[in-house]
Phi, psi and omega in degrees: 000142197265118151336092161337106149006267191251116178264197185310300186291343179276336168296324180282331197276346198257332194281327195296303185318322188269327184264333133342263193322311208282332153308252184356276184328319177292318188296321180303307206275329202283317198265338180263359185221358194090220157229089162266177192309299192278028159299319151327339194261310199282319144023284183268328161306284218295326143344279194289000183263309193279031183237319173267008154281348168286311197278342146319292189316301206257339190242017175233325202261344163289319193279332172310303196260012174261326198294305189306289185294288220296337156339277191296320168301325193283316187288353174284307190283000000 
């Protein structure tokens, strides 16, 4: 039987990861520019820029390099 993509935890782990951004974003966007015309456009970059680099960060390259050292360590002994 085939594992599921997205499990519970990985569903739980992306929304606190979207909405962290989406905080982050809103404050950033507020305090360096304000509320001009274009706010909604830059908003929404910068939302999606710090969401996949977060969301890179915790669910692909830390478990990747815990995966790795723990990998290197098992071939030590």
């Amino acid at each position: 039987m085939k594992k599921p993509f997205a499990t519970q935890h990985l569903k739980r782990k992306l929304l606190v990861i979207s909405i962290f951004c989406l905080l982050l974003a809103s404050a950033l966007e507020l305090y360096t520019f304000g509320l001009p015309s274009d706010f909604f456009s830059r908003w929404l970059r910068s939302f999606f820029v710090l969401f996949v680099l977060l969301a890179a960060t915790v669910v692909v390259i830390v478990p990747g390099v815990n995966y790795t050292v723990n990998k290197l360590k098992d071939l030590a002994r």
